[in-house]
C-alpha positions in Angstrom: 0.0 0.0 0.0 1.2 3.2 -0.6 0.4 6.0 1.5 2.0 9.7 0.9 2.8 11.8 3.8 0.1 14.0 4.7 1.7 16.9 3.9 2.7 16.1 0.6 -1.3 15.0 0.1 -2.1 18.7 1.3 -0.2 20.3 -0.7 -1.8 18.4 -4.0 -5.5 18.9 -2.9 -4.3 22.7 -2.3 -3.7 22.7 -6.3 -6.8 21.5 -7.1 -9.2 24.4 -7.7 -12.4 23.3 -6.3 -14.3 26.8 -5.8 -17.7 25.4 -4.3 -19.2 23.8 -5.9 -16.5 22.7 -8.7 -15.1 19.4 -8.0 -11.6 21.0 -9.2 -10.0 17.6 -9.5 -9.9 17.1 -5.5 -12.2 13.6 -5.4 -10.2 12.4 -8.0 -7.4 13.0 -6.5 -8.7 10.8 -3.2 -10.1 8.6 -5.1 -6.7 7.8 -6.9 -5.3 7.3 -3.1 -8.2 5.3 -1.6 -9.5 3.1 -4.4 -6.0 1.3 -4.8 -5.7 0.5 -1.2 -9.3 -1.4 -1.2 -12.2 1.5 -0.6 -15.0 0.9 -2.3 -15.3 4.6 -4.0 -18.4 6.1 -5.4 -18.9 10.2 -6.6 -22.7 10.0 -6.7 -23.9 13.5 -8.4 -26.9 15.2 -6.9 -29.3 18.0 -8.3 -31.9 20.5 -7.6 -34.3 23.4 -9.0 -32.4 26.3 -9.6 -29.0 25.0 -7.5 -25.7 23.7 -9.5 -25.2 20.0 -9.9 -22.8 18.8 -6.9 -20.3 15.8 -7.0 -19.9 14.2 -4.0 -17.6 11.4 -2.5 -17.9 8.0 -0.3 -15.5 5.3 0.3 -16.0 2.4 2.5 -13.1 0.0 3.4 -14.6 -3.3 5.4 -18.0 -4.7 5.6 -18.7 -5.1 8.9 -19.8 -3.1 12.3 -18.6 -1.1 13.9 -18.2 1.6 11.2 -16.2 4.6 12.2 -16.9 7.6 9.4 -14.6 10.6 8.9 -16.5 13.0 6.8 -15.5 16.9 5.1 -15.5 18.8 2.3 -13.4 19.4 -0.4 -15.0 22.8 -1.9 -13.7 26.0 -0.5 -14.6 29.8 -1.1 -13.2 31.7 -3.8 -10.2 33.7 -3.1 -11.2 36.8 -3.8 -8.8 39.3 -4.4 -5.4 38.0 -6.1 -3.5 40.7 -5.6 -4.0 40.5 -2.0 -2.2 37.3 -1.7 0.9 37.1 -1.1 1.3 34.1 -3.2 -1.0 32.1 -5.9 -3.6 30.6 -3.9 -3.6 27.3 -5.9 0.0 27.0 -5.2 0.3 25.5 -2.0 3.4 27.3 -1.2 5.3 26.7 1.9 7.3 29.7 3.8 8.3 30.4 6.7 6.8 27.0 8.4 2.9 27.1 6.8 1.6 25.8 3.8 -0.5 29.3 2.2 -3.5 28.2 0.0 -7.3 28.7 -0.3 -8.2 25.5 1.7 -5.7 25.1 3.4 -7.5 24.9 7.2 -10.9 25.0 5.9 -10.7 21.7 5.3 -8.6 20.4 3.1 -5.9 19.8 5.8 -8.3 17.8 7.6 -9.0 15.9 4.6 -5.6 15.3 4.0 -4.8 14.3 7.5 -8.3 12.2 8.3 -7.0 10.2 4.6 -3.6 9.0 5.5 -4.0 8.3 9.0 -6.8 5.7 7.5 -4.4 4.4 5.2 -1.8 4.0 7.9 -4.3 2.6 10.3 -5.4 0.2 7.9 -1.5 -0.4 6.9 -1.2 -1.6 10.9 -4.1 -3.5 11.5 -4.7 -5.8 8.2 -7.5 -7.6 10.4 -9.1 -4.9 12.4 -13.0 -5.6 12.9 -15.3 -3.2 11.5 -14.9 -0.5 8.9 -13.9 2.9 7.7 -15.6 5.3 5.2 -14.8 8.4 4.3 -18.1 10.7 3.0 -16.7 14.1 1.8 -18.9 16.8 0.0 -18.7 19.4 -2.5 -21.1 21.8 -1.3 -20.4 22.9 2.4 -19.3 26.2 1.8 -22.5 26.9 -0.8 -26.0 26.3 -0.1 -25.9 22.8 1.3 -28.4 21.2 -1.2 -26.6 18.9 -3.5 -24.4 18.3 -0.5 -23.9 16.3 2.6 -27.4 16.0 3.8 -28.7 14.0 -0.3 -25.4 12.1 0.3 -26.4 10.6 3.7 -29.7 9.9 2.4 -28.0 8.0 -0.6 -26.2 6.2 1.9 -29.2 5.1 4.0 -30.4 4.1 1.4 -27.8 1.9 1.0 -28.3 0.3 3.8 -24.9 1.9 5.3 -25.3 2.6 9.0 -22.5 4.9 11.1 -21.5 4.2 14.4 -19.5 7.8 15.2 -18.7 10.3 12.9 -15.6 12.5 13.2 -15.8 15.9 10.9 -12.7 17.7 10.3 -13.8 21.3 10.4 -10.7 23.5 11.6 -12.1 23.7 15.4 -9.4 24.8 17.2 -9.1 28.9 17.8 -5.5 29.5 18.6 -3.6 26.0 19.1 -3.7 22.0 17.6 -5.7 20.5 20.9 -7.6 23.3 22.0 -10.9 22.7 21.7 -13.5 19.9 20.1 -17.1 20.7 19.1 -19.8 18.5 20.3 -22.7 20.5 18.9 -23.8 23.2 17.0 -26.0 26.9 17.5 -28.9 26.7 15.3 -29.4 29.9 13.0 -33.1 31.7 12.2 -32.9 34.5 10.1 -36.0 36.8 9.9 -37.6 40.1 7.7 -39.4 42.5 9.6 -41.3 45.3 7.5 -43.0 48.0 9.1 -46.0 49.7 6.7 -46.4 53.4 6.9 -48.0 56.2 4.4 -45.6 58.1 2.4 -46.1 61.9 2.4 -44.5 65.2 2.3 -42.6 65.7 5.6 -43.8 69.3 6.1 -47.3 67.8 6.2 -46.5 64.7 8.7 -50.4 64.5 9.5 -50.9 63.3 6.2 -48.6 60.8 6.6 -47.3 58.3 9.0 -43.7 57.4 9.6 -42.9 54.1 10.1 -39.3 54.7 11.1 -40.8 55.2 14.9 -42.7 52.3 14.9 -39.7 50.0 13.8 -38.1 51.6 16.3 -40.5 50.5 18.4 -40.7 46.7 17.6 -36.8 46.3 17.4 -36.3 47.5 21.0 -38.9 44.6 21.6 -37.0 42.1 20.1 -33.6 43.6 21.7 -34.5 44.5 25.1 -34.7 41.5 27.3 -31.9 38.4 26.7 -33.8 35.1 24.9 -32.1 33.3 27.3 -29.0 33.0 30.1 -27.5 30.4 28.0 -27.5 26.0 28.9 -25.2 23.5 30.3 -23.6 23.3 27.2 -24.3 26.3 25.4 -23.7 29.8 25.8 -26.8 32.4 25.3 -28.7 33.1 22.6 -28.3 36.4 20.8 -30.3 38.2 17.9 -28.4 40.2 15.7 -30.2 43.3 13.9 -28.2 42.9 10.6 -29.8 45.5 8.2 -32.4 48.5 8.7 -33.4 50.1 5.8 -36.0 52.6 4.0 -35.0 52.5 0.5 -35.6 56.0 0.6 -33.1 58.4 -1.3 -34.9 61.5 -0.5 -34.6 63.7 2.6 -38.1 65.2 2.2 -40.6 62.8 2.1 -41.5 60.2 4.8 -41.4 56.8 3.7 -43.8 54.2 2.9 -42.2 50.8 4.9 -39.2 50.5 6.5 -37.2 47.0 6.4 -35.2 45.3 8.8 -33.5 41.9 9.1 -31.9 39.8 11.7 -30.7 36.6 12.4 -30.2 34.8 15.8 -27.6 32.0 16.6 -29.6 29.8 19.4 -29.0 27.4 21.5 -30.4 23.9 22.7 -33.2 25.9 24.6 -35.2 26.5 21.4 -36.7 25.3 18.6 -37.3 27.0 15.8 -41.3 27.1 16.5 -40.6 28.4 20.3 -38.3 30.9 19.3 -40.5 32.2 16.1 -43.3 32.0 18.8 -41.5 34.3 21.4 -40.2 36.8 18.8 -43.9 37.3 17.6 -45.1 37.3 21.1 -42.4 39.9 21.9 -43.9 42.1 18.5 -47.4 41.7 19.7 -47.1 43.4 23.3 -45.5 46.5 21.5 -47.9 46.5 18.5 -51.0 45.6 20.3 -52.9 46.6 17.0 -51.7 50.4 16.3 -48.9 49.4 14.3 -49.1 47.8 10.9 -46.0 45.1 9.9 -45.2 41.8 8.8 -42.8 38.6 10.2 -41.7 36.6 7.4 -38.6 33.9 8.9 -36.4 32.8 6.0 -36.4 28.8 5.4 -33.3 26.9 8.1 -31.9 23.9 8.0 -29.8 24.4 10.7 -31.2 23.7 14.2 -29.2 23.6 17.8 -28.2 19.7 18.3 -25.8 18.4 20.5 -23.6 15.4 21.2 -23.5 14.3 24.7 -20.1 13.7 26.0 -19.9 9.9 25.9 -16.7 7.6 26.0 -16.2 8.4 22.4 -15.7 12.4 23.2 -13.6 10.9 26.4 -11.3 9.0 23.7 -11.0 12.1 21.5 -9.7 13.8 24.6 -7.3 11.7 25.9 -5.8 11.2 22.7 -5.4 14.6 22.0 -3.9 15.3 25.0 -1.7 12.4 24.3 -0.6 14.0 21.4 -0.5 17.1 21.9 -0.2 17.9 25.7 -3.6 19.6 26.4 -6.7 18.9 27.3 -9.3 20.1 25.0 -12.6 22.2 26.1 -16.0 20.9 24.7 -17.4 23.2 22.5 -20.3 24.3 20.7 -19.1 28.0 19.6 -19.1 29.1 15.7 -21.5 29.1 12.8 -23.1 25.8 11.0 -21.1 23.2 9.3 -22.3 19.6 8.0 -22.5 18.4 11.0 -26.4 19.5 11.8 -27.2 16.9 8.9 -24.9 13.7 10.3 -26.3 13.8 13.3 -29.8 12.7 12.4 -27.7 9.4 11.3 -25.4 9.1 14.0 -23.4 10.9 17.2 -20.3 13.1 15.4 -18.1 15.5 16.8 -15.9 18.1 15.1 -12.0 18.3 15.1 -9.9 19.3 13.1 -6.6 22.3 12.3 -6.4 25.9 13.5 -9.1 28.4 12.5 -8.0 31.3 12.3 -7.2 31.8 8.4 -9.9 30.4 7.0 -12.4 32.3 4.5 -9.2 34.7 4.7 -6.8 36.2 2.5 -3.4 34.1 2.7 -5.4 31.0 4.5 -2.7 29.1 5.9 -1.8 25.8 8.0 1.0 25.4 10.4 3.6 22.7 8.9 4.2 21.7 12.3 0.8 20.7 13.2 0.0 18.0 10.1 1.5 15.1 11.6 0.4 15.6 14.9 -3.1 16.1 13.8 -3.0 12.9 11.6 -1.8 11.2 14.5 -4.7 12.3 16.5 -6.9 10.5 14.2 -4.7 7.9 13.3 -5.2 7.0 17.7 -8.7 7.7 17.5 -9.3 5.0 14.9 -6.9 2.5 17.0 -9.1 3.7 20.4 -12.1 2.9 18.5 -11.8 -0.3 17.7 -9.8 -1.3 20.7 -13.4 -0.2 22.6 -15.8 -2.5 20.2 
């Protein structure tokens, strides 16, 4: 079998330019790697009204239970600005100790870590009992459609069934052991529109100014905490993201007045109790005299959370193993895939540094490859050694 050092398999996903949701050549790549060493590979494609076709990945090697998936995605964000980079962000350049590339954290060096410590496990346990797949998307960093969530379904449908799940997003904030996610804030963004009567602001009693009464209902939403935040969670916050008349002139009163919001929540909610409480909240203020509308904008991301079982006890002792410190359990940070994988099985995030990623110059530290394929290399061997 042979297995290429982590870094070096970095470095060549790096160069391919998979801008979500372009495949870019990056599942090729892995499945040039895994199908050789016996994974059963398959790139299903999925599609959707009015969303690009997505080419995803899954690779199984073994038949039997227990089955320990490692899952990511190979897509990343454009790179914006070239010019601002200080090198080509398809280069995969290494200087002064880091590897610079779009990708590099977010997640192709978990990807490229989660692969070869598979390989190696595999490599040094011929008859382990169980199996390991890999399910890897295309569509994380885009709308999520064609993405993760079809490919678990395509996998069900299978008849594949996970025992744990280890997603690579880049989890740690400052250091390699740091921190591990066990669950995720849910997001609900909303559209609050406030209806007025235009008119001529010398003449303000022929009009009526909604400005005032948005005013009004935002201070509703704003002025008493949703919560004091769980076991497990810190608070809940709403976030008034955009208010806006669409008014150029300075001397006439607008018709409506717009605002938007979105709110990061925790395990307390759901989104039918929060939308209830945020109309409840609206209705003591507007109690009739003032005219608006609550439209909430379609989520697929709830609040979940994986209790910290053995399995997140493993993760921490190996890490610390590895690395010297004890990792905090975490459920900070936006979305990721993991608020579909755990409708099919208990998952917990790990993976590089995150500080670089979505930036200019995105980056990895050289220095913290191997340890971090070790990591997951343990966790495998911890795994099985428990089933």
């Amino acid at each position: 079998m042979s297995i290429p050092s982590p870094l070096d398999l970095l470095a060549s996903l790096i160069k391919c330019p998979s801008v979500t949701p372009n495949e870019g050549g990056a599942l090729s790549l892995l499945e040039s790697i895994l199908k050789p060493a016996g994974f059963e590979v398959h790139r299903p494609v999925f599609s959707d009204t009015n969303t690009p076709d997505v080419e995803n990945f899954y690779a199984r090697y073994g038949k039997n239970a227990p089955f320990l998936l490692f899952a990511g995605h190979t897509d990343v964000v454009p790179p914006g600005d070239l010019a601002a980079w200080k090198h080509d962000p398809f280069s995969a350049t290494i200087e002064n100790g880091e590897i610079y590339g779009r990708g590099a954290t977010d997640m192709k060096g978990g990807i490229a870590c989660m692969v070869v410590a598979a390989l190696r496990f595999i490599k040094n346990n011929p008859d382990f009992k169980g199996s390991i797949g890999f399910l890897i998307t295309g569509d994380e960093e885009d709308v999520a459609i064609n993405g993760t969530v079809k490919l678990l379904k395509w996998a069900q449908e299978r008849g594949e069934n996970f025992d744990y799940c280890i997603l690579g997003e880049p989890t740690n904030p400052d250091k390699l052991g740091d921190m591990i996610k066990i669950g995720r804030r849910g997001s609900l963004s909303g559209k609050l529109t406030v209806h007025g009567k235009q008119g001529h602001v010398g003449y303000p009693d022929l009009a009526h100014n909604p400005v005032p009464d948005m005013m009004k209902l935002l201070e509703a939403l704003l002025a008493k905490p949703l919560d004091q935040g769980s076991t497990h969670f810190s608070h809940s916050n709403l976030e008034v993201t955009t208010v806006d008349t669409g008014n150029p002139a300075t001397n006439v009163i607008p018709a409506n007045i717009k605002a938007a919001f979105n709110i990061r929540f925790n395990d307390l909610w759901t989104f039918d109790t929060l939308q209830q409480e945020l109309r409840q909240r609206l209705e003591s203020v507007a109690d009739g005299r003032i005219s608006y509308t609550l439209d909430f904008v379609p989520s697929n991301a709830p609040s979940f959370l994986t209790q910290p079982d053995d399995f997140v006890k493993q993760l921490q002792n190996v890490i610390q193993s590895v690395t010297g410190a004890m990792p905090i359990l975490s459920t900070t940070g936006g979305t990721s895939d993991a608020r579909f994988i755990k409708d099919y099985c208990p998952v917990i995030e790990f993976g590089g540094i995150g500080k670089t990623m979505h930036q200019v110059n995105e980056s990895m530290p050289i220095a913290d490859i191997e340890p971090l394929t070790n990591i997951y290399e343990k966790m495998a061997e911890a795994f099985f050694a428990s089933h």
